[in-house]
C-alpha angles and dihedrals in degrees: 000000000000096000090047079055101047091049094051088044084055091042083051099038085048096048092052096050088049108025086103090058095043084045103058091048091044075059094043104062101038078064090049093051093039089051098049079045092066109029107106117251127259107301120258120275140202137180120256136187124217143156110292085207140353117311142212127216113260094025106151093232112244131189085258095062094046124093132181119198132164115266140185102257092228086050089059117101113233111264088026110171102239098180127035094214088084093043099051115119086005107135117237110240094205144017109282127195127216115295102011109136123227137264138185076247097049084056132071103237118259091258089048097241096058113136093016107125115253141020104301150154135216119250131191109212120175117222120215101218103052088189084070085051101057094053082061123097132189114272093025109130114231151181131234127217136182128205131176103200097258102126084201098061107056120228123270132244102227106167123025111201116351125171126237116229113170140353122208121223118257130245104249083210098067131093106261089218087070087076132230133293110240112187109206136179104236125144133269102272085042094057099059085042090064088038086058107038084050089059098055104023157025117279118206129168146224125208118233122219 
C-alpha cells in the first residue's frame, strides 16, 4: 500500500512541476485543429485551352499547339475553349502568343464567314502579286482592284473593305508568278463582281488601317 502511495505522490509531484508545459501544448495544438477547422478550403479550379507556343493567323490548330492548364474560374474569358477535341483543324483568326487561351473570337467560324456583320459569303479571289499576299493576316480589312494593263484606262476599285478571312496554304509546287489565293467575306453581288473583274483582269490590293 505504501509503494501504490509513494508512486501516486511522484505522478502527482511530476504533473505539478510540468503541468505549465503539458498545458501550453495542450493549448498548441487545440489552436492548430481549430484553425485547420476554419481555412478555407483549395481554390476552385477549371480547365482552360490556350496556345502551347506562339501562333500565326490563319494556323490549322493541332494537338501539338493546344495546351490545357489549371485556372482560376474568374480569371477565365467568357467563351474559353476547356477541352482541344472541339479546336482541332479550326483555323486561328489572329496571331496568338504562348499561353493566350481561346475564345469563339480568337477562331474562324466553322463556315468560314460566322460572326462577320452582315449577310455575306465567302469569296476566294486570287491576287496577282503573292508578295502582297503574304503581308496580309486574317481579320485585316482590304480593298480589291482590277487593272487590265492599259496604262491609259486606271485601275477599279471593286471591293471597298472586305474582310479576310482565311488564306490557304500554297502549293510549294506552283509558279509563284500564278499569284496567291485570298479568301474574303464579301456579299453576294460582290462577290460576282470579283468573279468577273478576275476573269478579265488583275486583281491587286490595298491594306486598310
Amino acid at each position: 500500500m505504501a509503494g501504490l502511495f509513494d508512486t501516486l505522490s511522484r505522478v502527482r509531484r511530476s504533473y505539478l512541476r510540468y503541468r505549465r508545459l503539458l498545458t501550453a501544448g495542450f493549448a498548441a495544438v487545440a489552436v492548430l485543429c481549430l484553425g485547420r477547422a476554419v481555412a478555407p478550403g483549395s481554390p476552385a479550379r477549371t480547365d482552360e485551352v490556350v496556345a502551347a507556343h506562339d501562333l500565326e493567323a490563319g494556323s490549322v490548330l493541332g494537338s501539338g499547339d493546344l495546351r490545357i492548364v489549371r485556372s482560376d474560374p474568374q480569371a477565365v474569358p467568357a467563351h474559353a475553349a476547356t477541352e482541344t477535341a472541339s479546336l482541332t483543324g479550326r483555323t486561328v483568326a489572329a496571331p496568338m502568343r504562348a499561353g493566350e487561351p481561346f475564345t469563339d473570337r480568337r477562331l474562324v467560324g466553322r463556315s468560314l464567314v460566322h460572326g462577320y456583320p452582315g449577310d455575306v459569303v465567302a469569296a476566294p479571289i486570287r491576287i496577282q502579286d503573292a508578295g502582297a499576299v503574304s503581308l496580309l493576316r486574317v481579320g485585316d480589312r482590304i480593298d480589291v482592284y482590277s487593272a487590265t494593263g492599259d496604262p491609259r484606262r486606271p485601275a477599279d476599285r471593286v471591293v471597298a473593305g472586305a474582310y479576310v478571312v482565311t488564306m490557304p496554304a500554297p502549293d510549294p509546287r506552283a509558279d509563284p508568278r500564278g499569284g496567291a489565293l485570298v479568301v474574303l467575306a464579301v456579299t453576294e453581288p460582290e462577290a460576282a463582281r470579283l468573279a468577273q473583274a478576275g476573269a478579265v483582269a488583275s486583281l491587286s490590293v490595298s491594306l486598310l488601317g
